[in-house]
KEROTI-462243 format. One record per atom (N, C-alpha, C, O): atom name; z, y, x; residue in one letter; chain; residue number from 1. Coordinates in pm, 1 decimal. Each point is the difference from the previous one (the first is absolute). Layout:
["CA" [Z Y X] "A" "A" NUM]
...
***
This chain:
["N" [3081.5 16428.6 9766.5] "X" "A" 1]
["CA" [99.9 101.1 -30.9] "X" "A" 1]
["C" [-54.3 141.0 22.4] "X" "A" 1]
["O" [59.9 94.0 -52.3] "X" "A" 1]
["N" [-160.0 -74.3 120.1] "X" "A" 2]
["CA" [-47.4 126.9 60.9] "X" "A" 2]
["C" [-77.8 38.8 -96.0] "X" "A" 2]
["O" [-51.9 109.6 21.2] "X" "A" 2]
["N" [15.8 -176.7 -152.6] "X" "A" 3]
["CA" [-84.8 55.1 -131.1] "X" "A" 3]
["C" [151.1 62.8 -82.0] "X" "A" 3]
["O" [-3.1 118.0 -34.7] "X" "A" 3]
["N" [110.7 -187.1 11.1] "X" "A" 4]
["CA" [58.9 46.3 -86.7] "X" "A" 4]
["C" [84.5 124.7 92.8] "X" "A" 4]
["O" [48.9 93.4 -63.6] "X" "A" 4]
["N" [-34.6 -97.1 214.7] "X" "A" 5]
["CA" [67.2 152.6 8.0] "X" "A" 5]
["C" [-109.6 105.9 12.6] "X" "A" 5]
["O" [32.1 118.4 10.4] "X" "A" 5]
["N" [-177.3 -161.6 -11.1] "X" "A" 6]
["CA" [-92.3 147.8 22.9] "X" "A" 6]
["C" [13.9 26.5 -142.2] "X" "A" 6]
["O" [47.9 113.4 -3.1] "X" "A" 6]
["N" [-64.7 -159.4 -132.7] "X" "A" 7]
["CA" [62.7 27.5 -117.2] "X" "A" 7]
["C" [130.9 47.9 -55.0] "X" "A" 7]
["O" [36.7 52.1 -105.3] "X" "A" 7]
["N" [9.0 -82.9 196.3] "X" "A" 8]
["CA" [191.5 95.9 25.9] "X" "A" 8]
["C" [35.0 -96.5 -153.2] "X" "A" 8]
["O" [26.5 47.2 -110.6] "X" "A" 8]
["N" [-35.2 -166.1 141.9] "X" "A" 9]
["CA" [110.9 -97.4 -112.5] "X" "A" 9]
["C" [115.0 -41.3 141.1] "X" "A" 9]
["O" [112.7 -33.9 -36.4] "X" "A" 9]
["N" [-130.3 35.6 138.7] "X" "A" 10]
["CA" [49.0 -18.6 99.9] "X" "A" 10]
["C" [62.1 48.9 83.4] "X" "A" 10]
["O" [-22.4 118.1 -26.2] "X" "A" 10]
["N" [119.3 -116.3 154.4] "X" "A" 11]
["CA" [-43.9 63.0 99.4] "X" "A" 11]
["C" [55.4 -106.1 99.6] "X" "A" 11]
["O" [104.7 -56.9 -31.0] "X" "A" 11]
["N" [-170.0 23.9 154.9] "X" "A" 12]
["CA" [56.0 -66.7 118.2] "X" "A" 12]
["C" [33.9 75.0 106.4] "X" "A" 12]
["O" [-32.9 117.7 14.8] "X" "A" 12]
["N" [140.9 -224.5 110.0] "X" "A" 13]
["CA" [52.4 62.7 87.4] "X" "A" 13]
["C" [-97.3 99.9 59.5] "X" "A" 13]
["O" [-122.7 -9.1 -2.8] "X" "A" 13]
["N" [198.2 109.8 59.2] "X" "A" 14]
["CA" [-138.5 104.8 66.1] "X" "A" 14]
["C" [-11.2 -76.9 160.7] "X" "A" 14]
["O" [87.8 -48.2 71.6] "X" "A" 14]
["N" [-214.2 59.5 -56.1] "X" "A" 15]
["CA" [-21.6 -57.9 154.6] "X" "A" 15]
["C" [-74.4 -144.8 -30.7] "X" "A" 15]
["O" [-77.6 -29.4 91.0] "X" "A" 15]
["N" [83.4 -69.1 -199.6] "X" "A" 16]
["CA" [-0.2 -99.6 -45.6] "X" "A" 16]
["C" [-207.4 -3.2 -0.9] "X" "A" 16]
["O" [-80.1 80.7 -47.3] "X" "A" 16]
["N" [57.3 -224.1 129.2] "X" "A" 17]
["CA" [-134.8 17.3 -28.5] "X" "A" 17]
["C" [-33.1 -26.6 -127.1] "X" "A" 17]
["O" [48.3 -97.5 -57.5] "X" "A" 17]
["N" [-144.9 190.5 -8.9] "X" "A" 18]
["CA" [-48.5 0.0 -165.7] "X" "A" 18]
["C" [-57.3 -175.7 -31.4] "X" "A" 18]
["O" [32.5 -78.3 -89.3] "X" "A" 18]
["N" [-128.7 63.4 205.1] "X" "A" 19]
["CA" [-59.0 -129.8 -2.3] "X" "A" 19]
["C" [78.7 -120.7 18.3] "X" "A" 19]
["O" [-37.9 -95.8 -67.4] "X" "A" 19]
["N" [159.0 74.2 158.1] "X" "A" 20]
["CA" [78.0 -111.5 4.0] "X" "A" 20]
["C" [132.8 1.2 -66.9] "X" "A" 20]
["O" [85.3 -88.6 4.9] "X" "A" 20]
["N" [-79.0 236.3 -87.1] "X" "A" 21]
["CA" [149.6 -0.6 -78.2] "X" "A" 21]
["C" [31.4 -126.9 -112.3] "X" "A" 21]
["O" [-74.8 -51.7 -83.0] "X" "A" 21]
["N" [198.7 28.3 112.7] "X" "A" 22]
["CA" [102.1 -101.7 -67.2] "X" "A" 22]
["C" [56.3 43.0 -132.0] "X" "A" 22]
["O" [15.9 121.0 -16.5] "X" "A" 22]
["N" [21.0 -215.4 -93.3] "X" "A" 23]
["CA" [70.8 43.8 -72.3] "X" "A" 23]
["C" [142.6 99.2 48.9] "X" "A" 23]
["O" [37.7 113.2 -30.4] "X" "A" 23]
["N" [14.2 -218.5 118.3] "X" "A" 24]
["CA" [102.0 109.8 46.6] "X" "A" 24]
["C" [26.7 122.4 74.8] "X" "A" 24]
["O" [106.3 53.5 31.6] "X" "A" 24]
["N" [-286.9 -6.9 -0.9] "X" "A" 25]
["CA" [-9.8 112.9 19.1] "X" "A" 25]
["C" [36.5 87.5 -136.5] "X" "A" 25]
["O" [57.2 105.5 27.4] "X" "A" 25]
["N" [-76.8 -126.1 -153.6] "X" "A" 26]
["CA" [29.0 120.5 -78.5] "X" "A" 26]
["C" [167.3 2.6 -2.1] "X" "A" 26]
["O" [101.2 -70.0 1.2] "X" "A" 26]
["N" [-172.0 257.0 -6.8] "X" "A" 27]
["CA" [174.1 54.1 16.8] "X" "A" 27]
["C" [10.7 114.6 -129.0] "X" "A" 27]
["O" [83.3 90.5 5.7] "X" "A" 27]
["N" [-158.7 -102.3 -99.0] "X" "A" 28]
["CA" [-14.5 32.2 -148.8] "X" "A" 28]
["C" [-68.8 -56.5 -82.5] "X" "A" 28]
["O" [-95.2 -52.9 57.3] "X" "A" 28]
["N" [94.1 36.6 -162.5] "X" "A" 29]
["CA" [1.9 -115.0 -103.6] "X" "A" 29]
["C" [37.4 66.7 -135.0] "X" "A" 29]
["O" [71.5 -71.5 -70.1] "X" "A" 29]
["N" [-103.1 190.5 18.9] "X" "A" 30]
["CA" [54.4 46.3 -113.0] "X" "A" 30]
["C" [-45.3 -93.5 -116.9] "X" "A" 30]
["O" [88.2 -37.9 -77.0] "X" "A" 30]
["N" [-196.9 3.2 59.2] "X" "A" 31]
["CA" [-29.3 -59.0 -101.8] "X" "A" 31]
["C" [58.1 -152.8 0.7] "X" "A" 31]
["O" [-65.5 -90.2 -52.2] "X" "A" 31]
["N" [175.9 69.1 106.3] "X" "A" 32]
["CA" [50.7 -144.7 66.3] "X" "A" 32]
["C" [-153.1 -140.4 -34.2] "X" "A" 32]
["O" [-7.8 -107.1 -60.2] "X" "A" 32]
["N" [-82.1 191.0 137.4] "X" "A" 33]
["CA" [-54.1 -135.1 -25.8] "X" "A" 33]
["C" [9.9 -101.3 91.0] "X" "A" 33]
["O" [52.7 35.1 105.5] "X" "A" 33]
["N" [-94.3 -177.1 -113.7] "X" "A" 34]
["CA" [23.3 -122.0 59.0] "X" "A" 34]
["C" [-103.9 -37.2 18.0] "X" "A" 34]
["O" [-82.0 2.1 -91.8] "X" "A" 34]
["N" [43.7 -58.4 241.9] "X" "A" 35]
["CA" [-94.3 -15.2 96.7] "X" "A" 35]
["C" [14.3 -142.3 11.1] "X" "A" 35]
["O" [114.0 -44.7 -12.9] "X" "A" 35]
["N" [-228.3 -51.4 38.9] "X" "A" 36]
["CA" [0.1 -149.9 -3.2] "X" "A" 36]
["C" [-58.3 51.1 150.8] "X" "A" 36]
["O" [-69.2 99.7 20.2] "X" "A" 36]
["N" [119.5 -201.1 82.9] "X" "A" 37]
["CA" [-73.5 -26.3 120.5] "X" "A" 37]
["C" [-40.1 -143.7 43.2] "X" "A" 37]
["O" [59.8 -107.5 -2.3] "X" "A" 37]
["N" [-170.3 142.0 38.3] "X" "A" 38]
["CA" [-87.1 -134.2 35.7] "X" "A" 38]
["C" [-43.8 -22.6 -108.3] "X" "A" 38]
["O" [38.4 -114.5 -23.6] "X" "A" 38]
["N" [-108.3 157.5 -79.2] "X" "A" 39]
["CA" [-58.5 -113.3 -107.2] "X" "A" 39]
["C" [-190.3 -2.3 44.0] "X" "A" 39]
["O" [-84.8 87.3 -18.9] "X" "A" 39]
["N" [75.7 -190.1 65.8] "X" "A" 40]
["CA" [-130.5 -23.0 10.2] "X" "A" 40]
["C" [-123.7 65.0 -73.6] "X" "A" 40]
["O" [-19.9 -20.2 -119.8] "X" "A" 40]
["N" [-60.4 97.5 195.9] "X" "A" 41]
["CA" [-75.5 51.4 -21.2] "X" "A" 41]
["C" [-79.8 -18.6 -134.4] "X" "A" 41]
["O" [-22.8 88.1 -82.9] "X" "A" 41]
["N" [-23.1 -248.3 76.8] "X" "A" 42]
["CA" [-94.0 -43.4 -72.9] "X" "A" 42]
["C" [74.4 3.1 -149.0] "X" "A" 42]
["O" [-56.7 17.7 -107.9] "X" "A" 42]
["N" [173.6 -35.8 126.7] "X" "A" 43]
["CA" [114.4 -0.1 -167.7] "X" "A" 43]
["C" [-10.6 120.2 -55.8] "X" "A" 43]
["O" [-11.5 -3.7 -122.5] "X" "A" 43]
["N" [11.7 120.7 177.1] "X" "A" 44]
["CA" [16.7 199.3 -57.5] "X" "A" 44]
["C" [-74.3 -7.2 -122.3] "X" "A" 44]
["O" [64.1 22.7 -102.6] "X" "A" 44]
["N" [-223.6 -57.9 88.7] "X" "A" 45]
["CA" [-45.7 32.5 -86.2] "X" "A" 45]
["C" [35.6 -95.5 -188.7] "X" "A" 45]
["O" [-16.8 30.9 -117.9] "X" "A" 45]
["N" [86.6 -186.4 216.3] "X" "A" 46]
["CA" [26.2 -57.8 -129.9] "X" "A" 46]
["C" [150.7 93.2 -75.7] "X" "A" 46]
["O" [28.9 30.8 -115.6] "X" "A" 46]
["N" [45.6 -8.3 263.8] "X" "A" 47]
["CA" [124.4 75.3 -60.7] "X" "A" 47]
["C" [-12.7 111.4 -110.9] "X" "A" 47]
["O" [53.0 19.5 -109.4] "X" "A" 47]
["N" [-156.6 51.3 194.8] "X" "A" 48]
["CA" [-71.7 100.1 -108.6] "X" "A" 48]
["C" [-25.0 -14.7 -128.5] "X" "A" 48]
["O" [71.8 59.8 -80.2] "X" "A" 48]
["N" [-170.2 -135.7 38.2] "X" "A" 49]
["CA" [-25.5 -64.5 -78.7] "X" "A" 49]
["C" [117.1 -75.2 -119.4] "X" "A" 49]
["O" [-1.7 18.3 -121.8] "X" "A" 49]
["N" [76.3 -85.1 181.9] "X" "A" 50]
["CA" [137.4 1.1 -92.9] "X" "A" 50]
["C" [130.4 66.0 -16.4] "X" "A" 50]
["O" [99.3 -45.3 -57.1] "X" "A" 50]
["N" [-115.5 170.9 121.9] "X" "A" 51]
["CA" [90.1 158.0 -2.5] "X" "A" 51]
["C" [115.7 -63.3 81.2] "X" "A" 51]
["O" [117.3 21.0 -30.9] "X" "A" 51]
["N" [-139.8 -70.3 96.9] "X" "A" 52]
["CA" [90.2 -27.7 77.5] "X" "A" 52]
["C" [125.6 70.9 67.5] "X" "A" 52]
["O" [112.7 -37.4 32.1] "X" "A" 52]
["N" [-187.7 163.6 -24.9] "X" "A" 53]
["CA" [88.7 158.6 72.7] "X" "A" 53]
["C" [-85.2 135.9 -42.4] "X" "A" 53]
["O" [-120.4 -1.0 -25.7] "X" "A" 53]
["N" [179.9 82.7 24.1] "X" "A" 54]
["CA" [-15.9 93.0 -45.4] "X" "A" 54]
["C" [-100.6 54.2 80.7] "X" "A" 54]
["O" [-44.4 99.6 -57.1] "X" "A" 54]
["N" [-5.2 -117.2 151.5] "X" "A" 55]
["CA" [-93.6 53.7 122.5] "X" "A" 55]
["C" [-76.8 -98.5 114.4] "X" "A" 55]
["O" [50.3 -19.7 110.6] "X" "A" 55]
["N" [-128.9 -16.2 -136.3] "X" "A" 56]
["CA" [-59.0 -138.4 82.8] "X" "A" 56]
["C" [-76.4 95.9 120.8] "X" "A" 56]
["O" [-63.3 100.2 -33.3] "X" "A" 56]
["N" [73.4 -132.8 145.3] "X" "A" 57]
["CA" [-105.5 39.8 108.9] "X" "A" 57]
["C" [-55.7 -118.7 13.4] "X" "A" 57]
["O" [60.0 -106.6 13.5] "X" "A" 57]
["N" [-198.0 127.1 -17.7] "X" "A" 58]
["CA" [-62.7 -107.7 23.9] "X" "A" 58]
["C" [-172.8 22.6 109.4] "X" "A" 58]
["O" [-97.4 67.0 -34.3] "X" "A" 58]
["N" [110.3 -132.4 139.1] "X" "A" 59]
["CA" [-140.5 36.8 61.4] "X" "A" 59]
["C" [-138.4 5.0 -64.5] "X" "A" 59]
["O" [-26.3 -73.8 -94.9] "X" "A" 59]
["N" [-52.4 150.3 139.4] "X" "A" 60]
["CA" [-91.5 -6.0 -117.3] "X" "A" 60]
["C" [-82.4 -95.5 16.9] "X" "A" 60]
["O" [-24.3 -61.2 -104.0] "X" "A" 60]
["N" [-22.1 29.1 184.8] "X" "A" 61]
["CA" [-93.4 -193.7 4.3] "X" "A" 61]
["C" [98.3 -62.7 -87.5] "X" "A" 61]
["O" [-50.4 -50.0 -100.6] "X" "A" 61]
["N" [151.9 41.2 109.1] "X" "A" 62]
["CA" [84.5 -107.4 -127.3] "X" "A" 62]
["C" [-3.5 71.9 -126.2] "X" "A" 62]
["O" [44.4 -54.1 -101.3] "X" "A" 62]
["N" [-100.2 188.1 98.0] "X" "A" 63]
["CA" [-10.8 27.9 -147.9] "X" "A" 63]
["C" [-106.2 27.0 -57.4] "X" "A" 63]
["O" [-8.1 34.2 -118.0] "X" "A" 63]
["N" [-105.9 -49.8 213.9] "X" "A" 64]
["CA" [-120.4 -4.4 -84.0] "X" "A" 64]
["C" [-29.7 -181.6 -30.7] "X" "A" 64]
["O" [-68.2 -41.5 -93.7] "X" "A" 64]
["N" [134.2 -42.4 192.0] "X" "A" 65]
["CA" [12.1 -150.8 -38.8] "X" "A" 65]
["C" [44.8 -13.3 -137.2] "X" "A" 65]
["O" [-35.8 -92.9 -72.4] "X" "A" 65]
["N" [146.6 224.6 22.0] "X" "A" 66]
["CA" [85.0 -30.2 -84.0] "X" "A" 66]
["C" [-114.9 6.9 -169.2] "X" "A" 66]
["O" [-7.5 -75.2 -97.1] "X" "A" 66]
["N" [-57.7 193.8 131.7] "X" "A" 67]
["CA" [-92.9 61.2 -105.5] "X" "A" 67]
["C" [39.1 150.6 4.6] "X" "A" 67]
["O" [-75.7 76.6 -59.4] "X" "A" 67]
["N" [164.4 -34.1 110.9] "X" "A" 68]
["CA" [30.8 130.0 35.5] "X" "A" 68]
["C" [-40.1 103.0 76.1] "X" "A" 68]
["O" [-3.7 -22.8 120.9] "X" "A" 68]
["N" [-44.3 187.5 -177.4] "X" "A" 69]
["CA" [-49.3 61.9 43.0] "X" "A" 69]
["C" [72.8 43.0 130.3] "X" "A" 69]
["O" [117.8 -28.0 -21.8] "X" "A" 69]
["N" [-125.6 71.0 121.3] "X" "A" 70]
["CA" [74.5 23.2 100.8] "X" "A" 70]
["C" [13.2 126.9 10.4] "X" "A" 70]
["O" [74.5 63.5 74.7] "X" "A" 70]
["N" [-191.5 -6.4 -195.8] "X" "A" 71]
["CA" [-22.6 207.3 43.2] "X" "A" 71]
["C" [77.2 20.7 -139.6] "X" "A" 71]
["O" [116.8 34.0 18.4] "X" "A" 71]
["N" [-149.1 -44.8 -136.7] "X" "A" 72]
["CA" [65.9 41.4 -165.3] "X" "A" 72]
["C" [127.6 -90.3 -10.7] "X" "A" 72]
["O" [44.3 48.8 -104.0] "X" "A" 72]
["N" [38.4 -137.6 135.1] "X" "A" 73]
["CA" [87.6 -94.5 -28.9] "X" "A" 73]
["C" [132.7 51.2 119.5] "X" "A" 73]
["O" [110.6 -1.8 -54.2] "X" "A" 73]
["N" [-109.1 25.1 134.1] "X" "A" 74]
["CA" [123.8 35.8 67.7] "X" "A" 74]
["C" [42.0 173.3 -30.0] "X" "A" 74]
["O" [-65.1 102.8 -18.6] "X" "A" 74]
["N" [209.4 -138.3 26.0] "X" "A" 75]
["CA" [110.5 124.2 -21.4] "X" "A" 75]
["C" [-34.6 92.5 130.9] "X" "A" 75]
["O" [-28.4 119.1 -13.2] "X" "A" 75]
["N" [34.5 -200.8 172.3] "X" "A" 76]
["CA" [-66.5 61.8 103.7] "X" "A" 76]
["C" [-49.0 -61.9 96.6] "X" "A" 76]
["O" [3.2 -122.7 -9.1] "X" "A" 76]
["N" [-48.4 167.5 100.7] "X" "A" 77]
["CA" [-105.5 -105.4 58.2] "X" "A" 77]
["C" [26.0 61.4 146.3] "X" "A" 77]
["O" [0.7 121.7 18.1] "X" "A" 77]
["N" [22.5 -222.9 93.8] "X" "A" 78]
["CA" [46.4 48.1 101.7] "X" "A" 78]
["C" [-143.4 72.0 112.9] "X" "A" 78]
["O" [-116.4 -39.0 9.3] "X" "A" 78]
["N" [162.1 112.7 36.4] "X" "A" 79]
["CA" [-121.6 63.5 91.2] "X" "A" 79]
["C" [-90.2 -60.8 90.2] "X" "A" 79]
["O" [30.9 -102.8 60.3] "X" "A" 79]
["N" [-139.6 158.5 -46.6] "X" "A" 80]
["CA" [-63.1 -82.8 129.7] "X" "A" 80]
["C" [17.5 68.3 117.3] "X" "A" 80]
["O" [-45.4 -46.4 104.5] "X" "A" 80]
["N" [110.2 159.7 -107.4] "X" "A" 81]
["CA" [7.6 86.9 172.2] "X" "A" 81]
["C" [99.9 -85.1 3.0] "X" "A" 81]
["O" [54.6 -63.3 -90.4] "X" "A" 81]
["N" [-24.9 71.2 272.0] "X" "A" 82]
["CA" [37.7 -30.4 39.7] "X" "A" 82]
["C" [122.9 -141.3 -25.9] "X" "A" 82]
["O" [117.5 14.1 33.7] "X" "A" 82]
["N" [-163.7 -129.8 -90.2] "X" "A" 83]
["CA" [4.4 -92.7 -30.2] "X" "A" 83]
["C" [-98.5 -137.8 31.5] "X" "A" 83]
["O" [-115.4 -36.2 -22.9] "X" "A" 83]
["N" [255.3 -22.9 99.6] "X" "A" 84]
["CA" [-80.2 -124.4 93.6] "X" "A" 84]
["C" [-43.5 -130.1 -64.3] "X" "A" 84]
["O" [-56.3 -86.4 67.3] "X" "A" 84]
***
């Protein structure tokens, strides 16, 4: 969730850790989009692959597995500062 509010499609509770926030941390949602939780890591890139949603996050070891560039192929790509 902490990729789509540093992009401001978002915003979560304030105080809310970026790294362990919940769906039900967001407390804006303009673009009403809809968030799947829990879908196994290794599935993102097939979801992808059959447009499953309008916006796939997907780790990038599962997307260079996929055939996917991890630098030219994503909308945004989450940071490496300070990220555990």
């Amino acid at each position: 969730l902490s990729i789509f509010e540093k992009e401001g499609v978002i915003k979560l509770k304030p105080g809310v850790d970026k790294v362990t926030a919940r769906i039900s941390d967001i407390v804006e949602n303009p673009k009403k989009l809809k968030f799947l939780p829990n879908v196994e890591a290794a599935l993102l890139p097939q979801m992808y692959n059959n447009e499953e949603g309008d916006a796939v996050v997907i780790n990038a070891n599962y997307a260079i597995d996929a055939g996917l560039d991890p630098v030219k192929d994503p909308i945004a790509v989450e940071s490496g500062e300070n990220n555990p």
